[in-house]
TISE-476396 format. One record per residue: residue in one letter; x, y, z of N, C-alpha, C, CB in turn. Coordinates in steps of 0.2 Angstrom, whole numbers, plus 5000, padded with zeros to 4 digits. Each point is the difference from the previous one (the first is absolute). Glycine has a CB too. Example, Ala and Ser with C-alpha at 12.3 -4.5 7.8 and 13.67 -1.06 7.14 Angstrom:
<nodes>
a506649725039499650065000500450065000499149945006s500750114990500450065001499650055003500649974990
</nodes>
This chain:
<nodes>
x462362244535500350044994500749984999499150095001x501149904994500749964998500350085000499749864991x501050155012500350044997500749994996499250065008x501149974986500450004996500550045002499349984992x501449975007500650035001500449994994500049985012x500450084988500450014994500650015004499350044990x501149915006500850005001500550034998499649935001x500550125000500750064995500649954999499750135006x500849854990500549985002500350064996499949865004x500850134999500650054998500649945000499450145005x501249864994500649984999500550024997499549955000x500850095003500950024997500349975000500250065002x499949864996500449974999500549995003499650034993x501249995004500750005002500050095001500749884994x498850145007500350104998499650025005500150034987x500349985018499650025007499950094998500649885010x500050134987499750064999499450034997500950005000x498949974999499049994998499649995005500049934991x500150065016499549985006499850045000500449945007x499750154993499650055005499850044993500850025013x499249964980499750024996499249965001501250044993x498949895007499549945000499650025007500849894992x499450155010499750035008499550024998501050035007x499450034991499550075000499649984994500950105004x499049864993499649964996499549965000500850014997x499349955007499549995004499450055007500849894994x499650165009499850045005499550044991501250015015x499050004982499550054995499549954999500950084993x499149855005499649984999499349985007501049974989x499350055016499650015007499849905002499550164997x501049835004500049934999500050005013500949974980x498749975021499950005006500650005005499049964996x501349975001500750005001500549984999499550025005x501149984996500849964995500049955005500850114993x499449845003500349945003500850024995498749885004x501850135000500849994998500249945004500350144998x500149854995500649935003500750025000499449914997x501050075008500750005000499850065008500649964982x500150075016500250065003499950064996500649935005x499550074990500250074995499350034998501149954996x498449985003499550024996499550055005500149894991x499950095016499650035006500350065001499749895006x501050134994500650065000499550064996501549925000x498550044993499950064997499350034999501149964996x498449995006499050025001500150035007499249894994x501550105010499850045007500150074997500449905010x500350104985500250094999499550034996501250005000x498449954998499650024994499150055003500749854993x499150115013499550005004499949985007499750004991x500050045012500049985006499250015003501250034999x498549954996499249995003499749934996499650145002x500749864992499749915000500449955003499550024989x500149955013500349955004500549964996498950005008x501649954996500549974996499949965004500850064994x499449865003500149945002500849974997498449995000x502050025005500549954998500149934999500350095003x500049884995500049924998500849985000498950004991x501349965013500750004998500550045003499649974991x500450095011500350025002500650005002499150024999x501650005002500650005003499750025008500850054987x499749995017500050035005499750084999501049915004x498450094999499350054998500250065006498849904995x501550085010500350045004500650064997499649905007x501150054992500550054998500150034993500549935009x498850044985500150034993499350055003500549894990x499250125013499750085000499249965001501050104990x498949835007499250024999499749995007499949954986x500050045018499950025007500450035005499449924996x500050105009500650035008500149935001499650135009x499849824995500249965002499549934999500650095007x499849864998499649934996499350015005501149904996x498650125009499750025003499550034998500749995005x499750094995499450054997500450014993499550085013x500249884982500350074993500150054999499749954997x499750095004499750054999499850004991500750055012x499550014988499750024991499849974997500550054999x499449924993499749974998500149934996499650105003x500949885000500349935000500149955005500350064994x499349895003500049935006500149954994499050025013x500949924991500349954994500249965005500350074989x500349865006500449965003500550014996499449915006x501350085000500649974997500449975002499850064997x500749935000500449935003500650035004499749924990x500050125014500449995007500249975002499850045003x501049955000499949935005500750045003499349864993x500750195012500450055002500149935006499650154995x501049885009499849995009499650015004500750004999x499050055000499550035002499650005000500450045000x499349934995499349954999500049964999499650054996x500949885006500249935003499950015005500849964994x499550095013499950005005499350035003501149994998x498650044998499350005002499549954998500150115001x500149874993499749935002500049945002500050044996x500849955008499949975006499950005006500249984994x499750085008499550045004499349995001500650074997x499149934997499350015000499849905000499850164992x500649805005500149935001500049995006500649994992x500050035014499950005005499550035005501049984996x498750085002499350025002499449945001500450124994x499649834997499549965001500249955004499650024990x501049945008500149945002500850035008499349914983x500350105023500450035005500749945001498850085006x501049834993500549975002500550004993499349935010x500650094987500550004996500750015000499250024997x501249945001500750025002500549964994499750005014x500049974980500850024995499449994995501649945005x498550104992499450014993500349994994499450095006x500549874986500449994997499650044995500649895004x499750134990499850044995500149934995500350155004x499149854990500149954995499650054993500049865008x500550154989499650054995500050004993500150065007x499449934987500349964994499650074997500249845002x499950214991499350024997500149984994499750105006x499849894990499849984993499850064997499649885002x500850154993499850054996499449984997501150044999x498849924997499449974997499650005004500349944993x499650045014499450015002499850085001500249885005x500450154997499950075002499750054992501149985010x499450034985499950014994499449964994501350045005x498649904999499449974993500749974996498750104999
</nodes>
């Protein structure tokens, strides 16, 4: 049996002061769950609710703007990706690099992203 998804979209535009109205807007409409992008838009479905689940996209640093405790355990009801790229998560990444590959000894980083690919 086939089942049917509907897709809510919302958009504020340049008027972020609209995110936590378009929140509570879709939480009335009892929608499963928010995918937010950026930083701001996840900020404000987090002040908005805190049982449907949130999926950030994009994200800034999810740690020091509030939307998680940690990269580990989040907790509450935000996970997602973002584009961290602290020290802190360079260095456990080449950590767990060196975990795979133990003779490792000068590791190079080569990194290119295509918004188009990312965005369509």
């Amino acid at each position: 049996m086939k089942k049917k998804i509907v897709t809510v979209y919302r958009n504020a535009g340049d008027r972020v002061e609209r995110l936590s109205e378009l929140t509570a807007e879709l939480v009335r409409l009892n929608v499963d769950v928010i995918i937010a992008t950026g930083t701001l838009a996840p900020l404000a479905a987090k002040h908005v609710t805190s049982t449907v689940p949130i999926v950030m996209t994009g994200a800034g640093d999810p740690i020091r703007s509030g939307l998680v405790a940690s990269l580990a355990r989040p907790g509450g009801n935000v996970t997602g990706l973002s584009f961290l790229n602290s020290d802190e998560t360079a260095a456990k990444r080449i950590q767990m690099l060196k975990e795979l590959l133990p003779q490792l000894s000068r590791p190079a980083v080569l990194r290119a992203i295509s918004w188009a690919l990312l965005f369509g």
